[in-house]
Structure formats: C-alpha cells, structure tokens
C-alpha positions in Angstrom: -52.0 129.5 46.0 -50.2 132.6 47.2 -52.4 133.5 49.9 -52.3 129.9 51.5 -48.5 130.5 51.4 -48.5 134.1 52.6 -50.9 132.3 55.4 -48.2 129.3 56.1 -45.5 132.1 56.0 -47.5 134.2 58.5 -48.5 131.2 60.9 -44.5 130.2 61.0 -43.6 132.8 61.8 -45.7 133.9 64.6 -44.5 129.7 65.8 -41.3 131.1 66.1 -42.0 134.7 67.9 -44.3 132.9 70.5 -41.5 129.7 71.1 -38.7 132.5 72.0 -38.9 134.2 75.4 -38.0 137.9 74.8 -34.5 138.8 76.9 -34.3 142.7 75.9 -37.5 145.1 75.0 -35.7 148.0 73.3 -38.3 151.1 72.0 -38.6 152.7 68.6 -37.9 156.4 68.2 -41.6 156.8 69.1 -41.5 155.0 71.9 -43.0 151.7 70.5 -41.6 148.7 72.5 -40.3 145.7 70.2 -38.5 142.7 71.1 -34.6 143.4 70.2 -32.5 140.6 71.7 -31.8 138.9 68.0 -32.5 135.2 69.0 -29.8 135.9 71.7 -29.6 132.7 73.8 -28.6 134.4 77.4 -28.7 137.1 79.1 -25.3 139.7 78.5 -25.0 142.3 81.0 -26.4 146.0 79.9 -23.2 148.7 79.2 -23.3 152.4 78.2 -20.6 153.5 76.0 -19.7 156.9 76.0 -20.9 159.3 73.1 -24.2 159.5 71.3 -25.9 157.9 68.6 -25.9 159.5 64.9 -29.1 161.5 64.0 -31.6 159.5 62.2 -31.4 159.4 58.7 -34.7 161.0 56.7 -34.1 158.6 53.7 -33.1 154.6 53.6 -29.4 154.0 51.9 -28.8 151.8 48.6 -28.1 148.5 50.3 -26.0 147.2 47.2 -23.2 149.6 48.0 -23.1 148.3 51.7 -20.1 146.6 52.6 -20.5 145.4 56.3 -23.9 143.7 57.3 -25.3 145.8 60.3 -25.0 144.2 63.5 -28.0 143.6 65.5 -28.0 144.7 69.4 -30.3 145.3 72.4 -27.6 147.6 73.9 -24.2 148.8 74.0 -22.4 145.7 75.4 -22.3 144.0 72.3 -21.1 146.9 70.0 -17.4 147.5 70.1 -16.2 150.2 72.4 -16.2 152.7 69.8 -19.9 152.2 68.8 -23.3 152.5 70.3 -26.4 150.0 70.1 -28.4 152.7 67.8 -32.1 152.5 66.3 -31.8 152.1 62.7 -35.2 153.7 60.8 -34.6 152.0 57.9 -34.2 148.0 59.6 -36.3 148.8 62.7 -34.0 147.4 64.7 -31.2 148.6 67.2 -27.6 148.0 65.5 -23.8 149.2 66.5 -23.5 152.4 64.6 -20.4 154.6 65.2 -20.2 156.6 68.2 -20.3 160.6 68.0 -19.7 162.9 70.0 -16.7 160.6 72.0 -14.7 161.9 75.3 -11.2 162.2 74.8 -9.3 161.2 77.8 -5.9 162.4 78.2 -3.4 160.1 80.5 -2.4 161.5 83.4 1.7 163.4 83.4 4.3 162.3 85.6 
C-alpha cells in the first residue's frame, strides 16, 4: 500500500514538472542546473542588486524558530532592494536573503 502511493505521489508529481515550461534555470553552488522560477506565470525582467550574497551556511537552522517563510526567486528582481536572490543549501532553492557587503551612496552637496 505505501509503495503504490509513494508511486502515485512520484508519477504526480513528475505530471506537474513536465506540464510547466521552465522560465528561469538558476545553478546550484556546484553548478547543477535546476528549474527556479516557482510556478511563476510570466516572464519578470532579470536585475542585479548591489552587494553579495551571505556565505553558505555548513549546518541547516531549526525551522520552528523561523518567523518569515523564505521567499522563493530566480533572481534579484523579485527580492526587495535590500536583498539578493541567494542559493539556500538547506531548501535547494534560490530565496531573497539579506544583502552584504552594500555600497553606501552619499548625495551629492550643494
């Protein structure tokens, strides 16, 4: 009984991968392609936000003290300006992390 649902589970969800058209192909720290548009319907223009990424973690948080659910992106255009569109090791899967490393741009004087 469990393997013929492990084997419907399986078979769905292949269904689903094959019926979406993959809009971004983002890479894995070891430069393993994956498909990392979310189930995005259209195509958002790529944008590079200033800064870097955070280094990646060695060791996978407690997800019971999280308070935000991670965002899912295929670049930086749909993080908020003060984040990047980050691999995460422990999802495997790009998501908005906070940007390091960020310019500061003093306004011009008088």
């Amino acid at each position: 009984m469990v393997r013929l649902l492990i084997a419907l589970l399986l078979t769905t969800a292949l269904m689903a991968r094959e019926s979406h058209a993959c809009l971004y192909t983002c890479l894995t720290p070891s430069n393993e392609k994956y498909c990392c548009d979310s189930n995005l319907d259209r195509v958002i223009p790529p944008e590079i936000h200033p800064g870097t990424c955070p280094i990646t973690r060695p060791e996978c948080p407690d997800v019971r003290t999280r308070v935000e659910t991670p965002k899912l992106c295929p670049h930086d255009g749909l993080c908020d300006k003060t984040s990047k569109c980050c691999y995460d090791i422990c999802l495997e899967h790009h998501v908005c992390k906070p940007v390091l490393n960020v310019p500061i741009i003093f306004p011009e004087g008088p």
